[in-house]
C-alpha positions in Angstrom: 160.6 185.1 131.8 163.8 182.8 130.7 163.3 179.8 129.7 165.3 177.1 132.6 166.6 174.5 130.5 167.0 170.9 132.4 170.3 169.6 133.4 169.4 166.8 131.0 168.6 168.3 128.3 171.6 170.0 128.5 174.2 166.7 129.2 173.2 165.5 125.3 175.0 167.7 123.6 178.4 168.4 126.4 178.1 164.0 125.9 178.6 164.2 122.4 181.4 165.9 122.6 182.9 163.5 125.3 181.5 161.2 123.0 179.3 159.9 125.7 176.4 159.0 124.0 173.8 158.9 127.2 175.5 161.0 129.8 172.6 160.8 132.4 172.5 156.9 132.1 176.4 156.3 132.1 175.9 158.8 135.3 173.4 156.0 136.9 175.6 153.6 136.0 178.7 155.0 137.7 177.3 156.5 140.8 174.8 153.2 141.8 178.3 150.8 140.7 178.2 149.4 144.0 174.6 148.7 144.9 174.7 147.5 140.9 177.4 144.6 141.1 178.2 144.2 144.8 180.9 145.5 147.1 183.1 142.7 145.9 183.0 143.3 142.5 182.9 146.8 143.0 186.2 146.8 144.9 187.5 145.2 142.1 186.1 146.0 138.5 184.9 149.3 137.4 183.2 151.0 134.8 185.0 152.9 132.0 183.5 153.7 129.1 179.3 153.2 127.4 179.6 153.6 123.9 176.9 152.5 121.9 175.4 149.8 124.0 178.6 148.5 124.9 179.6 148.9 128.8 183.6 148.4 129.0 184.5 147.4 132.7 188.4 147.3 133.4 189.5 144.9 136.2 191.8 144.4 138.5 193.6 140.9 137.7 193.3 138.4 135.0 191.5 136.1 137.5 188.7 139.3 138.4 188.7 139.1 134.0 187.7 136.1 133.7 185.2 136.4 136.4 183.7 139.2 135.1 183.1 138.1 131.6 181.1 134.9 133.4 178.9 137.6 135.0 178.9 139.9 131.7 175.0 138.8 131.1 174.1 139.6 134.5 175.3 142.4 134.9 174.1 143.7 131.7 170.5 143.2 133.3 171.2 144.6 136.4 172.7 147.7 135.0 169.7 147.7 132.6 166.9 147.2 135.6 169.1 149.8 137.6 168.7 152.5 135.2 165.4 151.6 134.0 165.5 150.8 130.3 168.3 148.9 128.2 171.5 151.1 127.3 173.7 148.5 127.7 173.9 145.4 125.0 177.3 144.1 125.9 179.6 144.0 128.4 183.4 144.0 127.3 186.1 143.0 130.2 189.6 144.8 130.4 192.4 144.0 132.9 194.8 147.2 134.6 196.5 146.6 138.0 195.9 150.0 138.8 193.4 149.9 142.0 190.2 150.8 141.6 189.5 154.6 142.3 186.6 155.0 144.9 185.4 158.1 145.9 184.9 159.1 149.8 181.4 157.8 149.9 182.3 154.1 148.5 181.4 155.0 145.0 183.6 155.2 141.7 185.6 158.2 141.5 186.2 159.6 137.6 186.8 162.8 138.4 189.9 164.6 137.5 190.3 166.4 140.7 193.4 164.2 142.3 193.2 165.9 145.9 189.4 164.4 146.1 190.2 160.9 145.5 190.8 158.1 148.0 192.2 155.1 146.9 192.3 151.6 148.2 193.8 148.6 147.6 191.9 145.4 146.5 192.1 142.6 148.8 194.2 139.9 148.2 191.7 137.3 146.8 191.4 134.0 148.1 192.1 131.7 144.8 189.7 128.6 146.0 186.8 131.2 146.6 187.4 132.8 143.1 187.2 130.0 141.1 184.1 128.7 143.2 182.4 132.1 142.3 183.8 131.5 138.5 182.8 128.0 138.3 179.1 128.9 139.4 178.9 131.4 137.1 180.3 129.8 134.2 177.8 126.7 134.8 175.1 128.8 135.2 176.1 130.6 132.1 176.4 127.0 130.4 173.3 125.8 131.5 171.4 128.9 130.5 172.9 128.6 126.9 171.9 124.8 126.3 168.5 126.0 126.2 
């Protein structure tokens, strides 16, 4: 009888030479996006890259940026509750205009197959509601850190 090796045990070593050090968690991380950060956020930031403990999100705007890097501790927890222990240990923010690529069911699409894609285009964003959102965050960030 062969021995049936497990899709994760065989992901380690095809992720080291992507140099993707935990394939099966950046996997989590990619496919649960949305239910991890929000529609909103999702329509508008994405994940790139986890490389050792750091998650590198590229966003849509300067404005989305900014946002982001107020919510960088936050969503370091939730993708850490999401996939169960902590892989990530910081969250770096990069800007692209490109739009972000979703996949037909709502969820980030990295694969290199162009005819599978669908692409939308963020929403304009209102600027009074994005600074609210910033502002809350960044005071709740502020506060947290006067502890």
């Amino acid at each position: 009888m062969r021995d049936v090796a497990r899709l994760k045990d065989l992901l380690g070593p095809v992720g080291k030479k992507l140099r993707v050090e935990d394939p099966a968690a950046a996997g989590a991380i990619w496919r649960q996006w949305a239910q991890i950060v929000g529609e909103d956020i999702a329509r508008n930031a994405e994940p790139t890259s986890l490389k050792e403990g750091v998650l590198r999100i590229r966003t849509t705007t300067p404005t989305w940026a900014t946002e982001m890097s107020y919510l960088a501790n936050d969503i370091k927890e939730r993708v850490n509750d999401a996939v169960g222990r902590e892989v990530v240990r910081e969250v770096k923010i990069w800007t692209s205009p490109a739009p972000i690529k979703r996949a037909a069911d709502g969820g980030p699409d990295h694969s290199s197959e162009r005819s599978s894609r669908v692409v939308t285009k963020p929403r304009p964003e209102d600027p009074q509601t994005a600074f609210q959102r910033a502002f809350q965050a960044w005071s709740k960030r502020r506060n947290s850190n006067a502890r």
